[in-house]
C-alpha positions as MATLAB code, in Angstrom:
seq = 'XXXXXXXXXXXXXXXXXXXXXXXXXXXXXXXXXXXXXXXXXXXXXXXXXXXXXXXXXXXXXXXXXXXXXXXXXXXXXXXXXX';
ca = [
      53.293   36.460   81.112;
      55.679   33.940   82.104;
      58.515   32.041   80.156;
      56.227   28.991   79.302;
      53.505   31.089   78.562;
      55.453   33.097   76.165;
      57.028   30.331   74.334;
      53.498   28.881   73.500;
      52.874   32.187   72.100;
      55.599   32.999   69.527;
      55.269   28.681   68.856;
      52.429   30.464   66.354;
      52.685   30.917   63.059;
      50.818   34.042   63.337;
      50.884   36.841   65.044;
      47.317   38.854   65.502;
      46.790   42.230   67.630;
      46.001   40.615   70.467;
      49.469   38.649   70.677;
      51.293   41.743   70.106;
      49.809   43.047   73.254;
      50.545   40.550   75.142;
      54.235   40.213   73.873;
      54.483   43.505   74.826;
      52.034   44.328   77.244;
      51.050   47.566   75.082;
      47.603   49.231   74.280;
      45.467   47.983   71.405;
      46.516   51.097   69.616;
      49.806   51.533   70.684;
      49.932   47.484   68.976;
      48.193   48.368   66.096;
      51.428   51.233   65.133;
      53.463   49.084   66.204;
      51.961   46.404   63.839;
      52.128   49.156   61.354;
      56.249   50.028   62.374;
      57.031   46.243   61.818;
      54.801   45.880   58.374;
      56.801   49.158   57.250;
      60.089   47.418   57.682;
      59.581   43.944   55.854;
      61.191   43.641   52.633;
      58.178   42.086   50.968;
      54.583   42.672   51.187;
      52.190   40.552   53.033;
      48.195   40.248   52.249;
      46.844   39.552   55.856;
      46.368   41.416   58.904;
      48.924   39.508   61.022;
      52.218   39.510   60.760;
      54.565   36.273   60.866;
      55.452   35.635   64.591;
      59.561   34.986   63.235;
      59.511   38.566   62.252;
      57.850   39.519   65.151;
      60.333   38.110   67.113;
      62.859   39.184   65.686;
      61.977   42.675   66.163;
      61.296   42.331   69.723;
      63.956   40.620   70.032;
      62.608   37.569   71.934;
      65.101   35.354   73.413;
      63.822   32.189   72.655;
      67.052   30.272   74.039;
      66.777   31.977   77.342;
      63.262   31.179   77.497;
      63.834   27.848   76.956;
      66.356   27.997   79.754;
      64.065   29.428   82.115;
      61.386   26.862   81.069;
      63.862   23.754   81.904;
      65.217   25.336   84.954;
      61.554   25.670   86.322;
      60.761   21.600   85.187;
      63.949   20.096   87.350;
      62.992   21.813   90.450;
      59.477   20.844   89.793;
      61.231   17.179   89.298;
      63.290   17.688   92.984;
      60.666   18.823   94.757;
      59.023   15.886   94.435;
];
């Protein structure tokens, strides 16, 4: 996955299996413990089967500023290129 790609991703509210592995580019049941590691660690309880994408952010600590960066950098060549 690239920057932009990513960024569209944690934009969710949401975070499901399948966004997990492709955060992290683990197994579907190496995602699903780590679902389980992340659930473990929240101070309150949550009644879905996703997690919220801030916490999941947080805990793989996702750069969201440096993506950003990376993003912008990408759209002014685009812009001098042409």
């Amino acid at each position: 996955m690239n920057a932009e790609e990513t960024l569209k991703l944690v934009s969710k509210t949401w975070c499901n299996i399948k966004d997990l592995m492709k955060l992290t580019g683990l197994s579907k049941s190496s995602a699903i413990k780590l679902k389980s590691k992340i659930k473990e660690q929240l101070d309150y309880e949550i009644h879905t089967t996703n997690l919220p994408m801030n916490v999941v952010v947080d805990f793989l600590k996702i750069d969201i500023n440096y993506l950003k960066m990376l993003v912008n950098r990408k759209e002014e060549s685009h812009e001098i290129d042409q």
